[in-house]
C-alpha positions in Angstrom: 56.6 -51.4 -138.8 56.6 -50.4 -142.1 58.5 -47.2 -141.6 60.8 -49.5 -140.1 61.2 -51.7 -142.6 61.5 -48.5 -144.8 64.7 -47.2 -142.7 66.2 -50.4 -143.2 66.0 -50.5 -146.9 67.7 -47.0 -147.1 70.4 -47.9 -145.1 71.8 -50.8 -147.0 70.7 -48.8 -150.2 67.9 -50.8 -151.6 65.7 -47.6 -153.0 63.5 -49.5 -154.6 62.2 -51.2 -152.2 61.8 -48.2 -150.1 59.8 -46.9 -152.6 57.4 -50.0 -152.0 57.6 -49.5 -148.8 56.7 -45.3 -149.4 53.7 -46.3 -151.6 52.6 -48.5 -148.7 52.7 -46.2 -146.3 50.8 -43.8 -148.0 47.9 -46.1 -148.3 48.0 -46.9 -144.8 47.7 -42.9 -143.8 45.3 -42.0 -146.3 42.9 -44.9 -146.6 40.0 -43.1 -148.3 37.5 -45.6 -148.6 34.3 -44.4 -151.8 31.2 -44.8 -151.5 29.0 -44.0 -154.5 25.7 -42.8 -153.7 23.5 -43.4 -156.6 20.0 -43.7 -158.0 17.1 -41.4 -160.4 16.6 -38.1 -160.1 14.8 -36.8 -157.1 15.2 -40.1 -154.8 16.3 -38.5 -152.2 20.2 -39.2 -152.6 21.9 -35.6 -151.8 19.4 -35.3 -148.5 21.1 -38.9 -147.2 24.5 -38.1 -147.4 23.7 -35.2 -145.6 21.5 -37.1 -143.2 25.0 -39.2 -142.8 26.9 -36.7 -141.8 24.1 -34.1 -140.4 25.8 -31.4 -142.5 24.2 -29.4 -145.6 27.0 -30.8 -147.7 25.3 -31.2 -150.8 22.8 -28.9 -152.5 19.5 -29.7 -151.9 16.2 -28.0 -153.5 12.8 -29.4 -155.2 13.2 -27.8 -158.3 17.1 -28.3 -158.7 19.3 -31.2 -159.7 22.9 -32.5 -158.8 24.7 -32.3 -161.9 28.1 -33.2 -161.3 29.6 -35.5 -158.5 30.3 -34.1 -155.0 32.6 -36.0 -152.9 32.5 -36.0 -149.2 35.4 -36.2 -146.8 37.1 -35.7 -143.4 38.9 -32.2 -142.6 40.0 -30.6 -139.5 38.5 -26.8 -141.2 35.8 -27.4 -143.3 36.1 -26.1 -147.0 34.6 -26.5 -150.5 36.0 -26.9 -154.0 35.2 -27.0 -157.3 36.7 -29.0 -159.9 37.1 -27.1 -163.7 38.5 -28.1 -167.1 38.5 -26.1 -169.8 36.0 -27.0 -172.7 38.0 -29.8 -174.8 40.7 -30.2 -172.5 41.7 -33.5 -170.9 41.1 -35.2 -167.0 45.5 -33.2 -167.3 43.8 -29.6 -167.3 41.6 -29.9 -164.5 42.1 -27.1 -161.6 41.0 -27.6 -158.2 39.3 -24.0 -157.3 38.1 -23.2 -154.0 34.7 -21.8 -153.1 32.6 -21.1 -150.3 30.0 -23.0 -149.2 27.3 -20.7 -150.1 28.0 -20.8 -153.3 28.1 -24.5 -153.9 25.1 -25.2 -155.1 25.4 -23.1 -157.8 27.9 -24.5 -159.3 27.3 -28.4 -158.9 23.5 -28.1 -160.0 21.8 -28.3 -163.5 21.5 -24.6 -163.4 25.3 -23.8 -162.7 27.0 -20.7 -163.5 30.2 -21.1 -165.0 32.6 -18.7 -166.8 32.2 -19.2 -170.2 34.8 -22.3 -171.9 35.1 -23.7 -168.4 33.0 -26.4 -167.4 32.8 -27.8 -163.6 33.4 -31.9 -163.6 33.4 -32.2 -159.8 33.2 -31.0 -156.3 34.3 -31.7 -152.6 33.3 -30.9 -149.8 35.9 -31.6 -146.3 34.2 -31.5 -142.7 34.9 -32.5 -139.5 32.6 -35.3 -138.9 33.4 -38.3 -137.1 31.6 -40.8 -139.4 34.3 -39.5 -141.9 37.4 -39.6 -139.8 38.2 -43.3 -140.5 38.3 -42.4 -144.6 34.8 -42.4 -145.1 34.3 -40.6 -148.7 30.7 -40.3 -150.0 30.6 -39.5 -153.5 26.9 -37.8 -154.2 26.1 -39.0 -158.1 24.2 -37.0 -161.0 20.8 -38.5 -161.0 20.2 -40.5 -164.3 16.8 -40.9 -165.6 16.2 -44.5 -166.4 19.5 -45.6 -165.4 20.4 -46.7 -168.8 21.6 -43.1 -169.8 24.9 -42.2 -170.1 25.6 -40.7 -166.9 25.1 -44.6 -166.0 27.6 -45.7 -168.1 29.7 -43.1 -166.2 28.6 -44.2 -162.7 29.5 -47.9 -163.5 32.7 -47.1 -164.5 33.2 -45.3 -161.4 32.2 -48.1 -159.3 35.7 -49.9 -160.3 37.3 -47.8 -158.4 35.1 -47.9 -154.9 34.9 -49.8 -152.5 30.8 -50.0 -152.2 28.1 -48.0 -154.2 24.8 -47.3 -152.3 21.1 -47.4 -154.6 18.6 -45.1 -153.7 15.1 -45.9 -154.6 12.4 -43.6 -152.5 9.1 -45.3 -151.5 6.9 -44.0 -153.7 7.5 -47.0 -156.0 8.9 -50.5 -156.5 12.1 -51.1 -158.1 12.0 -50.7 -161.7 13.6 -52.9 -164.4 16.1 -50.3 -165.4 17.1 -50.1 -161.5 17.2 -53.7 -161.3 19.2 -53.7 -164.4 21.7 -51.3 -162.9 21.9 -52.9 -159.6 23.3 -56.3 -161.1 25.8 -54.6 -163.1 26.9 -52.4 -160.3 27.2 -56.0 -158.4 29.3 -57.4 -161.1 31.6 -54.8 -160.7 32.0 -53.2 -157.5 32.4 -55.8 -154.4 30.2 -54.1 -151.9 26.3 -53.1 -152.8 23.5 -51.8 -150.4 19.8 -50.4 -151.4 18.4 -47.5 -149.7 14.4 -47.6 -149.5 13.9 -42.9 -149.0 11.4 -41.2 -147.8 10.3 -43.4 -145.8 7.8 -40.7 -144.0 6.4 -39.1 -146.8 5.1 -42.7 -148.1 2.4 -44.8 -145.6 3.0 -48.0 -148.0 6.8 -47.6 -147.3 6.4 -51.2 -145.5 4.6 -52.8 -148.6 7.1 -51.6 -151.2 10.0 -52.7 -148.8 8.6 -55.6 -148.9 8.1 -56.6 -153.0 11.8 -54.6 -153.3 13.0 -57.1 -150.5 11.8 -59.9 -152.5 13.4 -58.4 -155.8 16.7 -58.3 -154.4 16.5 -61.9 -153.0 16.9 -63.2 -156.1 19.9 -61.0 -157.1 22.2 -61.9 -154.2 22.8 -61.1 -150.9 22.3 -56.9 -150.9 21.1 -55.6 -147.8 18.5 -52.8 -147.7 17.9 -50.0 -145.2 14.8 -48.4 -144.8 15.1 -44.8 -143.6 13.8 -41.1 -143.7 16.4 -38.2 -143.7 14.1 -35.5 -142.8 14.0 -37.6 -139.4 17.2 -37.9 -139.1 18.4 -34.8 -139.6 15.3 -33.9 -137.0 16.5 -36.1 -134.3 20.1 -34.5 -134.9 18.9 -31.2 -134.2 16.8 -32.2 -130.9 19.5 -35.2 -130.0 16.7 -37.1 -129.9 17.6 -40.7 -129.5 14.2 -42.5 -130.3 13.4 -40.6 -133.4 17.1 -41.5 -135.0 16.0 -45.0 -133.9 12.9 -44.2 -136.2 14.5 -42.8 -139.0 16.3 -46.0 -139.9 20.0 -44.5 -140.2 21.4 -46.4 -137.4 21.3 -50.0 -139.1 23.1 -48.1 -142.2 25.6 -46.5 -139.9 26.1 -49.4 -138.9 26.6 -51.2 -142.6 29.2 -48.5 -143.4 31.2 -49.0 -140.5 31.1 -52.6 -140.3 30.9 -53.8 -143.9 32.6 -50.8 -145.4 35.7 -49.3 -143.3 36.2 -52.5 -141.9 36.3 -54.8 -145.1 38.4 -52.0 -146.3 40.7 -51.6 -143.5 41.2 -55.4 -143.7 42.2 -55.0 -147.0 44.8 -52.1 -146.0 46.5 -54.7 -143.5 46.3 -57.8 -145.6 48.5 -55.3 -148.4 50.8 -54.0 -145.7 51.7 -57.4 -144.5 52.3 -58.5 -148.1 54.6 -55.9 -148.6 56.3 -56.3 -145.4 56.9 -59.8 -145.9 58.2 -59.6 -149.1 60.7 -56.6 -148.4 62.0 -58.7 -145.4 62.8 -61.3 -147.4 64.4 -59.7 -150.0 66.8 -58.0 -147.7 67.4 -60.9 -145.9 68.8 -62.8 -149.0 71.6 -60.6 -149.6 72.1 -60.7 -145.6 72.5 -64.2 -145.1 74.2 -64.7 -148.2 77.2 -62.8 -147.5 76.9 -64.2 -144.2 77.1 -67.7 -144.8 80.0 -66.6 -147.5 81.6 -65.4 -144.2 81.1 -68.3 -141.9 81.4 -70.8 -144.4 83.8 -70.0 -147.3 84.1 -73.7 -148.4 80.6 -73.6 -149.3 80.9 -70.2 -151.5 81.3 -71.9 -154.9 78.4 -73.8 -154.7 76.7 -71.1 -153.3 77.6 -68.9 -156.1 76.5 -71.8 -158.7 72.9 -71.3 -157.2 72.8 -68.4 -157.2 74.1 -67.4 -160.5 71.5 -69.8 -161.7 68.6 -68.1 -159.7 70.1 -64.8 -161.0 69.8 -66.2 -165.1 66.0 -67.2 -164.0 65.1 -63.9 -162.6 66.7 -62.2 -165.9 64.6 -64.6 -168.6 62.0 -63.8 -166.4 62.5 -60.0 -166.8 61.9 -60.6 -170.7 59.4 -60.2 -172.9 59.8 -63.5 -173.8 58.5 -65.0 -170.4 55.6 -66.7 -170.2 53.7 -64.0 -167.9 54.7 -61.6 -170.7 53.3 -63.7 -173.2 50.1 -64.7 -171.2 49.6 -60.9 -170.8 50.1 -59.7 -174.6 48.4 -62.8 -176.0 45.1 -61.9 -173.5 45.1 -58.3 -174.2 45.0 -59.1 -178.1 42.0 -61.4 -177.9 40.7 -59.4 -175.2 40.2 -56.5 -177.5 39.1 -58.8 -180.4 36.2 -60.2 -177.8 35.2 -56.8 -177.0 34.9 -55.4 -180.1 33.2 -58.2 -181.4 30.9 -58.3 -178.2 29.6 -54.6 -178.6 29.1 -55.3 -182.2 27.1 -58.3 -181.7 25.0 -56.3 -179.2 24.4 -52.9 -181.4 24.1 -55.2 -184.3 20.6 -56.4 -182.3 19.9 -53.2 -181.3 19.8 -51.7 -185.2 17.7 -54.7 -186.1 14.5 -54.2 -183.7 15.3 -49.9 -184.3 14.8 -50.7 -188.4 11.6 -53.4 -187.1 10.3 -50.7 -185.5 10.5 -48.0 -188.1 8.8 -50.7 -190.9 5.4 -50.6 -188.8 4.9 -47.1 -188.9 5.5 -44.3 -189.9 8.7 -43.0 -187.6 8.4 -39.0 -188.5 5.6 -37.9 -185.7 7.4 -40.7 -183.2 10.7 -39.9 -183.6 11.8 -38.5 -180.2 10.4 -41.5 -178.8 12.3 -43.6 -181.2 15.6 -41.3 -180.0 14.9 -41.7 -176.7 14.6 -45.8 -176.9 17.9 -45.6 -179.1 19.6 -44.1 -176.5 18.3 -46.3 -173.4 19.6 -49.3 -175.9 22.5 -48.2 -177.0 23.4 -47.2 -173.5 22.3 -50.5 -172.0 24.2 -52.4 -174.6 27.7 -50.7 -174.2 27.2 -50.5 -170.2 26.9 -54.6 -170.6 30.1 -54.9 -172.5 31.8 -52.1 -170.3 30.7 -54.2 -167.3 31.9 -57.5 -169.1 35.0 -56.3 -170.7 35.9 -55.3 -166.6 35.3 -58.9 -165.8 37.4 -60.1 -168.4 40.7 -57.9 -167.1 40.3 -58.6 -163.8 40.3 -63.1 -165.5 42.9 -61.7 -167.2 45.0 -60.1 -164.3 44.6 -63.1 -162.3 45.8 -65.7 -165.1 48.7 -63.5 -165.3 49.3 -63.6 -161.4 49.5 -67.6 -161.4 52.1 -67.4 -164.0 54.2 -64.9 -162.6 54.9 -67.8 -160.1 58.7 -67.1 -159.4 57.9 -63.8 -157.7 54.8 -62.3 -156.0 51.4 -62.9 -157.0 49.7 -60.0 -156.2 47.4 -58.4 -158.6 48.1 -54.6 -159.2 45.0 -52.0 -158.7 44.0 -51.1 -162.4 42.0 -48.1 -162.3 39.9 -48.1 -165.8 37.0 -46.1 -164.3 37.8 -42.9 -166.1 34.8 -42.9 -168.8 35.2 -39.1 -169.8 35.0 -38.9 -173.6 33.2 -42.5 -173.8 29.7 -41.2 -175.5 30.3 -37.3 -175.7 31.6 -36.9 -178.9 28.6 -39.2 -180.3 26.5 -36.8 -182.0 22.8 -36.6 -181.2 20.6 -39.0 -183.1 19.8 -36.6 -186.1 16.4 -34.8 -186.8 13.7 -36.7 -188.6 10.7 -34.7 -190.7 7.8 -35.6 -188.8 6.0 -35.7 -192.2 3.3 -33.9 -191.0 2.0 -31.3 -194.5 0.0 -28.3 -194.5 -3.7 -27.9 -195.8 -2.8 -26.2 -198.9 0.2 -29.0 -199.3 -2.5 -31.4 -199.6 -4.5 -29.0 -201.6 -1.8 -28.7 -204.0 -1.0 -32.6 -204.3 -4.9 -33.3 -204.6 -5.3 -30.7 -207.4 -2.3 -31.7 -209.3 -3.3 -35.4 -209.5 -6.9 -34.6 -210.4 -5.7 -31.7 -213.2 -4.6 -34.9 -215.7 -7.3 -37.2 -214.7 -9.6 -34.2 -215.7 -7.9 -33.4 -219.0 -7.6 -37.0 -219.7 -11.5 -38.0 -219.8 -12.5 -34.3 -220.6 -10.5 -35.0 -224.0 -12.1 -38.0 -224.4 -15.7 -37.2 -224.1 -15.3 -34.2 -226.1 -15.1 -36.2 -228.9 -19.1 -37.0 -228.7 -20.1 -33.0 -228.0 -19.8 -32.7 -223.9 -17.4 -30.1 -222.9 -14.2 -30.3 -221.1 -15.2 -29.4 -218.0 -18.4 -32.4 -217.4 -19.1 -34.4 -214.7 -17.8 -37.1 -216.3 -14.3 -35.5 -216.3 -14.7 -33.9 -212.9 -15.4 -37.5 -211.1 -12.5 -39.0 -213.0 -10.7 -36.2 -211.3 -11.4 -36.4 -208.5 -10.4 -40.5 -208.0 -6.9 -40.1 -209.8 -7.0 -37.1 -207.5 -7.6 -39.0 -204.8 -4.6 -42.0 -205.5 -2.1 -39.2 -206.7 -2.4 -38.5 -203.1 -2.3 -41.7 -201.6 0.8 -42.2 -204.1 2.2 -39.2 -202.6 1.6 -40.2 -198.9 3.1 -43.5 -199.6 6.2 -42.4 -201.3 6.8 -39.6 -198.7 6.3 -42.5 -196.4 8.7 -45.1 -197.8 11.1 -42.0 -197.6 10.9 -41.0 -194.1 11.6 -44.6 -193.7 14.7 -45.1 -195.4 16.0 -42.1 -193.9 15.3 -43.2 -190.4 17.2 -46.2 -191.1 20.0 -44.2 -192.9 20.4 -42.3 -189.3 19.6 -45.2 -187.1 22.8 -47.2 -188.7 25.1 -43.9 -189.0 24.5 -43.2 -185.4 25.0 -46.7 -184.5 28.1 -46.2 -186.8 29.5 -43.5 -184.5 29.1 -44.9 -181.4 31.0 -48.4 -182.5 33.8 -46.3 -183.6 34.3 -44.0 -180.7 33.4 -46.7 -178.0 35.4 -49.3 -179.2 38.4 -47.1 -179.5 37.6 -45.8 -175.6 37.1 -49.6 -174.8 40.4 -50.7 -176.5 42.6 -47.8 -174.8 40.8 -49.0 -171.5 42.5 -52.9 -172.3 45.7 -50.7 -173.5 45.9 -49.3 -169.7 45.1 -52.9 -167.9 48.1 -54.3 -170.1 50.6 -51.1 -169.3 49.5 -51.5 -165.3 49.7 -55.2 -165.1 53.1 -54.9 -167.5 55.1 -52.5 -164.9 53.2 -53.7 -161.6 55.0 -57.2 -162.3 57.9 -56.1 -164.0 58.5 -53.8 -161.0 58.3 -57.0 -158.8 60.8 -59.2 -161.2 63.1 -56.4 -161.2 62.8 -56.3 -157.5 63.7 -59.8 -157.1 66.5 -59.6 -160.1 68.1 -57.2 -158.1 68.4 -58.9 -154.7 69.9 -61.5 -156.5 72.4 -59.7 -157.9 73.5 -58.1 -154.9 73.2 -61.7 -153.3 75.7 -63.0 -155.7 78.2 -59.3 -155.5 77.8 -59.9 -152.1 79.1 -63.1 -151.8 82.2 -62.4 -153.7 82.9 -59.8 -152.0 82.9 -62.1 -148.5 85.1 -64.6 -150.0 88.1 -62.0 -151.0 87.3 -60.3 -147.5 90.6 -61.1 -145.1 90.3 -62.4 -142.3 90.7 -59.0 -140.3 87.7 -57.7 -141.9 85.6 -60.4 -141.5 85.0 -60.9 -137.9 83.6 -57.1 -137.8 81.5 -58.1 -140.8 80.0 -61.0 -139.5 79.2 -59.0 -136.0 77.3 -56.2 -138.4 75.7 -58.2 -140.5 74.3 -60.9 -137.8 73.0 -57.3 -136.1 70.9 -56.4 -139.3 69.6 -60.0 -139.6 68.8 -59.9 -135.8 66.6 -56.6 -136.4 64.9 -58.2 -139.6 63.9 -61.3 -137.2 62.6 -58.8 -135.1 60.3 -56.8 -137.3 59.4 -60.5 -139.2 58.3 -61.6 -135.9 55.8 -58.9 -135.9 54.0 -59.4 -139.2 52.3 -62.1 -137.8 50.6 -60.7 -135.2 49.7 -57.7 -137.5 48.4 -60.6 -139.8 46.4 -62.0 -137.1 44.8 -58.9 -136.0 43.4 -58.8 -139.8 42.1 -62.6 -139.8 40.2 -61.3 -136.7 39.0 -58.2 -138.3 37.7 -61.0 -140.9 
């Protein structure tokens, strides 16, 4: 149908809604549906999505890590690639270079190999599996420790743009706060979220911590969770053993991806195809029947071309950037980015306060990497909560924007803002405290120093009634002003270390305001820009088909009356073949309210 529909629009010249018709099209024939694979290091994530596809797709070892994502597709030939950019360059420099599978686990691990001023951002791997035929892509994430790293601001950023993210959690352990934490923003943000309780035959207790996790969950929403063991599965695979794949828990999750997953996603497909269908059909209709009724009925023509002219003044106000979508869209934006700014602000603001509480109780110079680490977790937490909110806030945004673009279509254009390369990378490293920490012959020298005036001072003084300089007298004196020059020392060294700590705390907290707020605010830049031409594309559409609804017309009322008979004849064909193909969109339409 839509290649149909696509002919059609070529033939009586409307190009730009071919194009429409193009883009939809390709979505329908390459419907690659994501699903991010996430979760800490060593849960067990890589050995699932190759339990999925019972393939050694991604690199798998005990004392190496996945360090960049590895996307998993469908092929007819299997093949591998790497992804490389050279050092500094932007996401426009990236080459895709292909590799063989032996090879790819040295260059997607925390250990890669690279040549020098390249760095690898990404990897895929294409097989011909028929779990992955229907558009199935798993995307294998970095492991990040904590979840509140960066690589977590990275992964929730990436969840934008899928269609359902996966959290791995082994059995060893209940869920965590920081995986809790994670697993409500991911749920904010990507439409589609499933746990994954690994290893379930390593761990006898698996059934006691699925329990407390199930309970955990049931008061975050409705996220199903899936029990399994991949070393099971990919057991039963090799001995097509029927009972033990039952065992290993990957049938349920098979069947989550398939139902829940490509079908939700497939639904989706049709529901946009059938938009677009519908609208094309009635845009080329317009023009049709238009000239057609010019035709039939030339004493209606004037009127005709009163409405229409009308309609076609409309569409053009409604083109500029004076129309009230426009405006709703420029005046969101601007508050938008005053709100986000102001929100992650507000947030780091805290997050200086309890750093510079901390430091005031102790002395921050032995503790420091434990103070850098906590920054970090906070500062990450804090800007993937504003990140997370600031996605909310454009899709409100987008929405308002789509009720008051209510003269043409309102469909709300895929804004893809998941792109976080650059977000915290240029942040430098929280700078390097003295621990404080002084030699013996430091003290030595600060204990001898005080007590050198404090013997001097009293050895003067009792001098005067015949005692020496050097008298007990003299040397005990020494030893207490000794003994607070120290002390004074200590403190002042202290009070030091302190100010300094807050001096970096603030400058780092400094750096990553400016550098995140500026990634946030070219984020908003790009919602505007997409939501500004996916709407102004549509007006134009429309402004068009009213124009040549209106050319059209005139054209049929200077037509003579030997012309217009054959007119008519080819004109009632083309609106014949549009009835034709609008007849079908709603059976396509129910086939995706029973796919519902």
């Amino acid at each position: 149908m839509v290649e149909q529909a696509r002919s059609f629009s070529g033939a009586v010249g409307r190009t730009d809604l071919a194009k429409r018709l193009d883009d939809t099209r390709a979505r329908l024939l390459d419907p690659h549906v994501r699903v991010i694979v996430v979760g800490q290091f060593k849960q067990g994530k890589s050995k699932l999505v190759n339990a999925l596809i019972n393939a050694p797709a991604c690199a798998v070892d005990d004392d190496v890590a996945t360090a960049v994502p590895t996307s998993v597709g469908y092929a007819e030939e299997p093949s591998a690639a790497v992804f490389m950019r050279p050092e500094g360059g932007g996401d426009d420099t990236v080459q895709r270079v292909p590799i063989s599978f032996d090879d790819l686990a040295s260059y997607v691990s925390d250990r890669a190999e690279v040549p020098p001023g390249r760095s690898v951002v990404g990897a895929e791997v294409l097989l011909p599996r028929e779990i992955l035929k229907g558009g199935l892509r798993l995307v294998d994430s970095p492991g990040v420790g904590g979840l509140e790293s960066t690589r977590a601001l990275a992964t929730l950023a990436a969840l934008s743009t899928a269609h359902a993210v996966i959290l791995v959690s082994d059995a060893s352990q209940e869920y965590t706060e920081p995986e809790l934490t994670f697993l409500q923003h991911a749920m904010r943000i990507s439409p589609n979220v499933a746990a994954v309780l690994s290893k379930t035959d390593i761990y006898p207790q698996w059934r006691d911590i699925h329990s407390i996790d199930r309970s955990r969950l049931d008061g975050l929403g409705d996220v199903p969770i899936f029990a399994v063991s991949s070393d099971l599965r990919l057991l039963a695979a090799e001995h097509q053993d029927r009972e033990l794949n039952d065992e290993s828990g990957f049938p349920a999750l098979v069947a989550h991806l398939r139902r829940n997953v490509l079908g939700h996603a497939e639904l989706l497909h049709r529901r946009g195809a059938v938009h677009d269908l519908t609208t094309v059909v009635d845009q080329l209709s317009l023009s049709l029947r238009t000239e057609l009724n010019a035709l039939l009925h030339p004493e209606d023509t004037p009127r005709m071309l009163a409405e229409l002219e009308d309609a076609k003044s409309r569409a053009d106000e409604f083109r500029g950037r004076s129309a009230r979508w426009q405006v709703t869209l420029s005046d969101g934006i601007a508050d938008l980015i005053a709100d986000t700014e102001h929100d992650l602000r507000d947030r780091l603001r805290k997050v200086q306060r309890d750093g510079e509480a901390a430091i005031d109780e102790g002395d921050p110079g032995p503790i420091w990497d434990q103070i850098a680490q906590w920054l970090d977790e906070r500062v990450s937490a804090a800007v993937s909560e504003t990140f997370v909110w600031t996605n909310e806030r454009s899709q409100w945004l987008s929405e308002r924007v789509a009720e008051e673009f209510i003269a043409g279509e309102s469909g709300i254009p895929l804004i893809d803002v998941g792109d976080v390369t650059g977000v915290l990378d240029p942040v430098e490293n929280l700078q390097v405290l003295d621990e404080g920490r002084m030699s013996a012959a430091e003290k030595i020298y600060i204990g001898v120093r005080g007590s050198y005036g404090g013997v001097l001072m009293v050895g003067l003084a009792t001098s005067l009634v015949g005692l020496t300089l050097i008298n007990p007298l003299s040397l005990l004196a020494g030893v207490l002003v000794g003994r607070r020059a120290y002390r004074e020392d200590m403190t002042g060294r202290l009070t030091r270390r302190q100010m300094e700590a807050k001096n970096l705390l603030r400058r780092h907290i400094e750096d990553v305001v400016f550098q995140v707020g500026k990634q946030l605010k070219d984020r908003l830049r790009l919602v505007q820009r997409a939501s500004r031409d996916h709407f102004g594309t549509i007006a134009d559409e429309l402004h068009r088909s009213l124009s040549e609804s209106v050319l059209a017309a005139k054209q049929a009322a200077a037509t003579y009356t030997a012309d217009r008979d054959g007119r008519v004849t080819q004109l009632q064909t083309r609106l014949r073949q549009l009835d034709a193909l609008r007849t079908q969109i709603p059976a396509l339409q129910a086939v995706s309210e029973r796919a519902r």
